[in-house]
PAMARBA-631884 format. One line per field, with one value per atom (N, C-alpha, C): residue number from 1; residue in three letters; atom name; x, y, z. Coordinates in Angstrom, 1 decimal. Layout:
# PAMARBA-631884
seq = c(NUM,...) .
type = c(Ala,...) .
atom = c(CA,...) .
c1 = c(X,...) .
c2 = c(Y,...) .
c3 = c(Z,...) .
This chain:
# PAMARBA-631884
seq = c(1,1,1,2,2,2,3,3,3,4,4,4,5,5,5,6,6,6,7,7,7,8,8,8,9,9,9,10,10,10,11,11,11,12,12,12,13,13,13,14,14,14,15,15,15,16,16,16,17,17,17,18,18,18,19,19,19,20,20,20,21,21,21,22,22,22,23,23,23,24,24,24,25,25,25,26,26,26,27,27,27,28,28,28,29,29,29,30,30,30,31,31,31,32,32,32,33,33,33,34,34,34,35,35,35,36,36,36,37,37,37,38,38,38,39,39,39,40,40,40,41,41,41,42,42,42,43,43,43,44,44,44,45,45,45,46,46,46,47,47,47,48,48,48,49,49,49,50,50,50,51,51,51,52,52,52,53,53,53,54,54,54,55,55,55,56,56,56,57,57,57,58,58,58,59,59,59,60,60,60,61,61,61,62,62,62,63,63,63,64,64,64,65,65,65,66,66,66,67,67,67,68,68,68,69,69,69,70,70,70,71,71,71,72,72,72,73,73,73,74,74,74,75,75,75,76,76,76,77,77,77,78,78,78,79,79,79,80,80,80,81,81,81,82,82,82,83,83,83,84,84,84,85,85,85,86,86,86,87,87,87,88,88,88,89,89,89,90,90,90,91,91,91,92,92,92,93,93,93,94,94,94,95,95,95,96,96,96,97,97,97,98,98,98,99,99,99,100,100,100,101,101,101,102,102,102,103,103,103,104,104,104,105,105,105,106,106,106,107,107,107,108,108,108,109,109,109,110,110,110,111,111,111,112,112,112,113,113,113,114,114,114,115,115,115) .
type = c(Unk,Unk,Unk,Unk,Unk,Unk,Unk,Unk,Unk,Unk,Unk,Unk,Unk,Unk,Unk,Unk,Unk,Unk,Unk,Unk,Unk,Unk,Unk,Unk,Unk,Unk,Unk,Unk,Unk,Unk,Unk,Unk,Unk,Unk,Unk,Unk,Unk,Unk,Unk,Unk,Unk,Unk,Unk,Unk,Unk,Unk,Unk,Unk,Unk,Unk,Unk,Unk,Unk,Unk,Unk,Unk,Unk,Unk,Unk,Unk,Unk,Unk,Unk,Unk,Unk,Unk,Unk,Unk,Unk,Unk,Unk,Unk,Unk,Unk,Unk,Unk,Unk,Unk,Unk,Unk,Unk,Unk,Unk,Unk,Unk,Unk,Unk,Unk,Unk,Unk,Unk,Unk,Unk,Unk,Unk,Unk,Unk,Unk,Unk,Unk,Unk,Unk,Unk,Unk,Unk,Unk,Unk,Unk,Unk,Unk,Unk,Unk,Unk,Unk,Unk,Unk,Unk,Unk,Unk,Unk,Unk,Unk,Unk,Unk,Unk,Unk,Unk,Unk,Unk,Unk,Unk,Unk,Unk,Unk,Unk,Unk,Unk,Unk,Unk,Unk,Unk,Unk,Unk,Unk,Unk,Unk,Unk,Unk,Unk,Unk,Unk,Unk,Unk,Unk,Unk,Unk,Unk,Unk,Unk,Unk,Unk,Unk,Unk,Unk,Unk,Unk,Unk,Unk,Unk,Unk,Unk,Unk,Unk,Unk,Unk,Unk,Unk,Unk,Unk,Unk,Unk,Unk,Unk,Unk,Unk,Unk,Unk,Unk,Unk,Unk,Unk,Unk,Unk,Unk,Unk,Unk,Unk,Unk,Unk,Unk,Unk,Unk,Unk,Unk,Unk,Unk,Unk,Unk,Unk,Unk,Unk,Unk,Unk,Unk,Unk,Unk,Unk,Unk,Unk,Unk,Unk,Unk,Unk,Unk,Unk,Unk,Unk,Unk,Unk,Unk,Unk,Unk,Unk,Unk,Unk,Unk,Unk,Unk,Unk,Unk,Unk,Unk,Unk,Unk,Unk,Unk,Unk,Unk,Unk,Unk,Unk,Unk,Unk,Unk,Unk,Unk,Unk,Unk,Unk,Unk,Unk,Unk,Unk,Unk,Unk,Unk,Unk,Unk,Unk,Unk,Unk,Unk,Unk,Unk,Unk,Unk,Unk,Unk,Unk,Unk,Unk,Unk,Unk,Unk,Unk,Unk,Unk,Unk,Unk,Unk,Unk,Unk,Unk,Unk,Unk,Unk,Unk,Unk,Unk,Unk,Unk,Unk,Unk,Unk,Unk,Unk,Unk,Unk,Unk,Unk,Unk,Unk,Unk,Unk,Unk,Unk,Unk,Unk,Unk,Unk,Unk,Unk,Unk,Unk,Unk,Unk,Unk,Unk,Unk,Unk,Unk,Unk,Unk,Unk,Unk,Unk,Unk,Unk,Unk,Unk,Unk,Unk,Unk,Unk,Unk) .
atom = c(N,CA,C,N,CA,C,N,CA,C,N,CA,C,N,CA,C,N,CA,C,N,CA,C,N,CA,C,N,CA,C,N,CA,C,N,CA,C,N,CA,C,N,CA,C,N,CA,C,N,CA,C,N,CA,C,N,CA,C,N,CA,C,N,CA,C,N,CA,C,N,CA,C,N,CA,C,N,CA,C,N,CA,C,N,CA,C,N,CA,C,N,CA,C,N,CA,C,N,CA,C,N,CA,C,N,CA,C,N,CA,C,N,CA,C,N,CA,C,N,CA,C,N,CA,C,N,CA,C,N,CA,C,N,CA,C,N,CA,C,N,CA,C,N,CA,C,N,CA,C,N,CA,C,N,CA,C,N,CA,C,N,CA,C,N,CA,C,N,CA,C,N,CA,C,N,CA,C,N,CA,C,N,CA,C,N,CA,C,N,CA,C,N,CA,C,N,CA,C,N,CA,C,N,CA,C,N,CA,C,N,CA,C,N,CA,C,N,CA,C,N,CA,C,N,CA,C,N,CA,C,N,CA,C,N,CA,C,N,CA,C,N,CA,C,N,CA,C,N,CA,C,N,CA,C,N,CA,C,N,CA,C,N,CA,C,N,CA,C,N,CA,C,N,CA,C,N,CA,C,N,CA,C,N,CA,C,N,CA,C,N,CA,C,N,CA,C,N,CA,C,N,CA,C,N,CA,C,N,CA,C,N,CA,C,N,CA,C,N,CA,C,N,CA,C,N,CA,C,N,CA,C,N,CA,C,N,CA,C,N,CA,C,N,CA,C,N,CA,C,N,CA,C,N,CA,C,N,CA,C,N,CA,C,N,CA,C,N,CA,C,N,CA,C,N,CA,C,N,CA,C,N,CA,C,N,CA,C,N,CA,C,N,CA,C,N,CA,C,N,CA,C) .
c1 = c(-11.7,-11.0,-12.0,-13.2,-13.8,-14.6,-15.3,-15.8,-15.4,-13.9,-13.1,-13.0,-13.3,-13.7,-14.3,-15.7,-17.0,-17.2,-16.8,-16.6,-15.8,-15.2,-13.7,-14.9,-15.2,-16.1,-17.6,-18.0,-19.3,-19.9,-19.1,-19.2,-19.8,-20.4,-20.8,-22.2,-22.4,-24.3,-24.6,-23.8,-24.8,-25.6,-26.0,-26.8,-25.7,-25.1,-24.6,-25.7,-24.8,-25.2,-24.8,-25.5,-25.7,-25.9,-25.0,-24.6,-26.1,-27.0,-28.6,-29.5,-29.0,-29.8,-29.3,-28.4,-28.1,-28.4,-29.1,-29.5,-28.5,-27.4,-26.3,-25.6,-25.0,-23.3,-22.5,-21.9,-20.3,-19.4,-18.9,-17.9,-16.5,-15.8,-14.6,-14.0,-13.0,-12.6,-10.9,-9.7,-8.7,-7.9,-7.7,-6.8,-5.2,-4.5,-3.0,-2.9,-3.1,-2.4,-4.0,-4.8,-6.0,-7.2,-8.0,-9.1,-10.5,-11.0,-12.2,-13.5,-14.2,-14.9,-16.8,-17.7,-18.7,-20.0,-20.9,-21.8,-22.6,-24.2,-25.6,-25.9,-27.0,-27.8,-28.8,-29.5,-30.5,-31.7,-31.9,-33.7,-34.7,-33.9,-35.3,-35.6,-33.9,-34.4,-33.8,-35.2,-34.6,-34.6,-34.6,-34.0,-32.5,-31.9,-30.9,-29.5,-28.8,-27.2,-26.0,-25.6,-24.2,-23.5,-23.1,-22.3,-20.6,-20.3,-18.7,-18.6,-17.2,-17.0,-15.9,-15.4,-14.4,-13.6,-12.6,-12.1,-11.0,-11.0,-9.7,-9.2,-7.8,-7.3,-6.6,-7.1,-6.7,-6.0,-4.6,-3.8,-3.8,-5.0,-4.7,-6.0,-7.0,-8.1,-8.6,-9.2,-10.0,-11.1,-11.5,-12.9,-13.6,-14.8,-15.2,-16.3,-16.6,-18.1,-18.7,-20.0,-20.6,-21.6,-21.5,-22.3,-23.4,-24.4,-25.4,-26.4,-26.6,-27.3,-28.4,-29.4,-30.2,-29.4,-30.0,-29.4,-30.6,-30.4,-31.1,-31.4,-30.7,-30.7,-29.6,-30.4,-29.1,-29.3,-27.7,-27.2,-26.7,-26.7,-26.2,-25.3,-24.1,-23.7,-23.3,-22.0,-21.2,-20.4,-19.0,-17.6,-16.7,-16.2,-14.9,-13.5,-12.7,-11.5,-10.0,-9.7,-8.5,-7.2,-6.1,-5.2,-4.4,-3.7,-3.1,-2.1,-1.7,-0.9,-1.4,-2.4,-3.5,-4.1,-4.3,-4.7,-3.4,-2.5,-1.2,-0.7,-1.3,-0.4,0.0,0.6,0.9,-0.6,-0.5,-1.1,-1.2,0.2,0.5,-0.1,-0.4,-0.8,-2.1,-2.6,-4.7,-5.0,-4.4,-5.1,-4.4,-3.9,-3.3,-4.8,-5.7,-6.0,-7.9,-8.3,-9.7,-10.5,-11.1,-12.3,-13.7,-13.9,-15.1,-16.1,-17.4,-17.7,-18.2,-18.3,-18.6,-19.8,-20.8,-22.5,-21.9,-23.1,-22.7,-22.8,-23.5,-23.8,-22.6,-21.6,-20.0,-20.6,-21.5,-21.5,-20.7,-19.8,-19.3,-19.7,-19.3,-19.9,-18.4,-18.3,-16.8,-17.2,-16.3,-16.6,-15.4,-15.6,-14.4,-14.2,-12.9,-12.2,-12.5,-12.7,-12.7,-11.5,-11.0,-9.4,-9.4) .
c2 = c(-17.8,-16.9,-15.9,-15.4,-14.6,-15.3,-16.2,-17.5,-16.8,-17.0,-17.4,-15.7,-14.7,-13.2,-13.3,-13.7,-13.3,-14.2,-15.7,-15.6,-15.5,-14.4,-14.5,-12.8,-12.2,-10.8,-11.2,-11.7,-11.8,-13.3,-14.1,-15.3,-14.9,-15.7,-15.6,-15.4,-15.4,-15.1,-13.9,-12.8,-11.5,-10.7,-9.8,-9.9,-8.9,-8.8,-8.3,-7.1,-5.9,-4.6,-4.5,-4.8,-4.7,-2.8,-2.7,-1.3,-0.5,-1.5,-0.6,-0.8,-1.2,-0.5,0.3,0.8,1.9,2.8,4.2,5.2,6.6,6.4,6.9,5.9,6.6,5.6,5.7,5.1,5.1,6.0,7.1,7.9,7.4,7.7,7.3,8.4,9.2,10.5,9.7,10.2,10.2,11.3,11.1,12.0,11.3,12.5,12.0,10.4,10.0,9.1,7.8,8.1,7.2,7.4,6.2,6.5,6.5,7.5,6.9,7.0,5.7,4.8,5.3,6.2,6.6,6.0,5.4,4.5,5.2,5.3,5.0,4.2,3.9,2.8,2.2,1.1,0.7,1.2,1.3,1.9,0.9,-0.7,-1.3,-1.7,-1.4,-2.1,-0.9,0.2,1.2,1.1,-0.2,-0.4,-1.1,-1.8,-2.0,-1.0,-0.7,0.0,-0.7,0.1,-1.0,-0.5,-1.7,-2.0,-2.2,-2.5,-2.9,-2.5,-2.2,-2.5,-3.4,-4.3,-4.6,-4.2,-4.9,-4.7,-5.9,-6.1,-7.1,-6.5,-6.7,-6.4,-7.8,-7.3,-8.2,-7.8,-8.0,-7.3,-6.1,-5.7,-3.9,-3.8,-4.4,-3.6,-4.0,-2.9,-3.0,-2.9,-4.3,-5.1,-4.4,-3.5,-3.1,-3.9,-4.1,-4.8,-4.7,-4.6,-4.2,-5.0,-5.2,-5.8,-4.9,-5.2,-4.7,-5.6,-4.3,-5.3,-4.3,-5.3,-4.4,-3.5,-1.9,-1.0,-0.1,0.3,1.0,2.6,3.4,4.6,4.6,4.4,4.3,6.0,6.3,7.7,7.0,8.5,8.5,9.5,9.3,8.6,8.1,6.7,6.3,6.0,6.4,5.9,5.1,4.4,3.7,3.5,3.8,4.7,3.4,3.1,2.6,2.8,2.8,3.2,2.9,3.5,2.9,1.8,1.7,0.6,-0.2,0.1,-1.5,-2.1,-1.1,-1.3,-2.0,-1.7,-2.6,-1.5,-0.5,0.5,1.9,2.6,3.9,4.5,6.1,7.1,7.6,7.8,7.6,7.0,5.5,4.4,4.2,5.0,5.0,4.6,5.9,5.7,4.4,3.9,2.6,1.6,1.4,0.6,1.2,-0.3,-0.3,0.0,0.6,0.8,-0.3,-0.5,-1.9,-1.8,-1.9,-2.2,-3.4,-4.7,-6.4,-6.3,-6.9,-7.5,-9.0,-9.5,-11.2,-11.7,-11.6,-12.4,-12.4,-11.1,-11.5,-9.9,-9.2,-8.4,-7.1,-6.6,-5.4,-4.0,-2.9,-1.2,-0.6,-0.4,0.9,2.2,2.0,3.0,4.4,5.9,6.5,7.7,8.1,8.7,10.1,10.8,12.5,12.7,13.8,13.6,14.9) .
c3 = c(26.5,27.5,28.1,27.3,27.7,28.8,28.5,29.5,31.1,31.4,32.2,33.1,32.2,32.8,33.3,32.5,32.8,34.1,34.3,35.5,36.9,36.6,37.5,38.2,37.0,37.9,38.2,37.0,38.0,38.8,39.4,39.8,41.1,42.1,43.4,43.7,42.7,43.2,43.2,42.5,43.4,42.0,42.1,40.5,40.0,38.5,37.3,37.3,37.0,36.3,34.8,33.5,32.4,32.5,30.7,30.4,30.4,29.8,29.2,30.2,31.9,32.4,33.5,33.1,33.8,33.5,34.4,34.1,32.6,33.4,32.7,32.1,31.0,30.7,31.6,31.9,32.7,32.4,33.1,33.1,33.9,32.8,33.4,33.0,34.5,34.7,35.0,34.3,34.4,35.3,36.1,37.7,37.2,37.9,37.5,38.5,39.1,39.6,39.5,38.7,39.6,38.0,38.0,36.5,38.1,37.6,38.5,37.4,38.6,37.4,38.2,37.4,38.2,37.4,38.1,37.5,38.4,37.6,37.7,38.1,38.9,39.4,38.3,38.5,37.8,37.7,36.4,36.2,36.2,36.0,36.4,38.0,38.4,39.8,41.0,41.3,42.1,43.4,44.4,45.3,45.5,44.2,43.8,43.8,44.5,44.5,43.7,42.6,42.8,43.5,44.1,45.5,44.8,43.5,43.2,41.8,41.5,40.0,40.1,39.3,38.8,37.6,37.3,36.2,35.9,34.5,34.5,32.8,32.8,31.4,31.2,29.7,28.7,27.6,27.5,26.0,26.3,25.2,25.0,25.4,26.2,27.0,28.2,28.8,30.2,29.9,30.9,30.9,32.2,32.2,33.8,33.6,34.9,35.3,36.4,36.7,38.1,38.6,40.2,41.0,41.4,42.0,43.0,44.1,44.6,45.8,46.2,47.7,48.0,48.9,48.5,49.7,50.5,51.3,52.2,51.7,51.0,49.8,49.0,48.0,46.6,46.4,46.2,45.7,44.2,43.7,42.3,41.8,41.6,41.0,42.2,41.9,42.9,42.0,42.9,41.9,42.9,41.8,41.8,41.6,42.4,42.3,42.0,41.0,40.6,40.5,40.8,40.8,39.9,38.8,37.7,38.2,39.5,39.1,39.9,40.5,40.5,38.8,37.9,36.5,36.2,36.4,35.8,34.5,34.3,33.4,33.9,33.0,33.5,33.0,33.5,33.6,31.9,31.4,29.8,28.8,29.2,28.8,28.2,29.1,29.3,27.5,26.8,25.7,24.5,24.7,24.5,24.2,25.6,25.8,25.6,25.1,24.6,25.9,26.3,27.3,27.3,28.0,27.7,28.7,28.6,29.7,29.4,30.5,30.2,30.4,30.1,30.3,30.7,31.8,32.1,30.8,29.8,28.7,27.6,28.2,27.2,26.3,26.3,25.4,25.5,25.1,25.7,24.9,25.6,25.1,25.6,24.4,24.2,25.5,26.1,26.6,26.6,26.9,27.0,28.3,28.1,28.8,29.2,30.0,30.5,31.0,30.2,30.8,32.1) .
């Protein structure tokens, strides 16, 4: 099943943002109606932006994952704004569910909440 994530987010050709080379960890800030999801760029590749996050849940967790590309000036941070009920839970809910961030290789990193 995990197989079937890994390529449902990072399929298409574009290159995967792995947890250990991002400058920062992933902060993920909880707003009443919205998680926003704020990523670092890459330290090995500093003309590289990520350009996308996803996310997919499964059971009791959310799986995030990131794309990048070439950009013209990468800023830092850059975030990604969700809305709980694009996540498919309530606002209540958040702490219910495991935090993840996905590596293409299937490895994941707990990640947590700023409320």
């Amino acid at each position: 099943m995990l197989n079937n994530v890994i390529q449902r987010l990072f399929g298409g050709g574009e290159r995967a943002v792995t947890y250990a080379e991002m400058m920062k960890p992933p902060q993920l800030i909880a707003h009443a109606d919205r998680l926003e999801v704020r990523v670092w760029n890459s330290t090995m590749h500093s003309s590289l932006g990520i350009s996308n996050v996803r996310f997919d849940k499964q059971d009791d967790t959310l799986l995030f994952a990131a794309k990048q590309e070439l950009v013209s000036k990468v800023s830092d941070p850059t975030s990604f704004v969700f809305g709980f009920d694009e996540l498919g839970i309530g606002r209540d809910e958040l702490d219910r569910y495991a935090l993840r961030w996905l590596d293409p290789d299937g490895t994941t990193t707990e990640l947590s909440v700023d409320a």
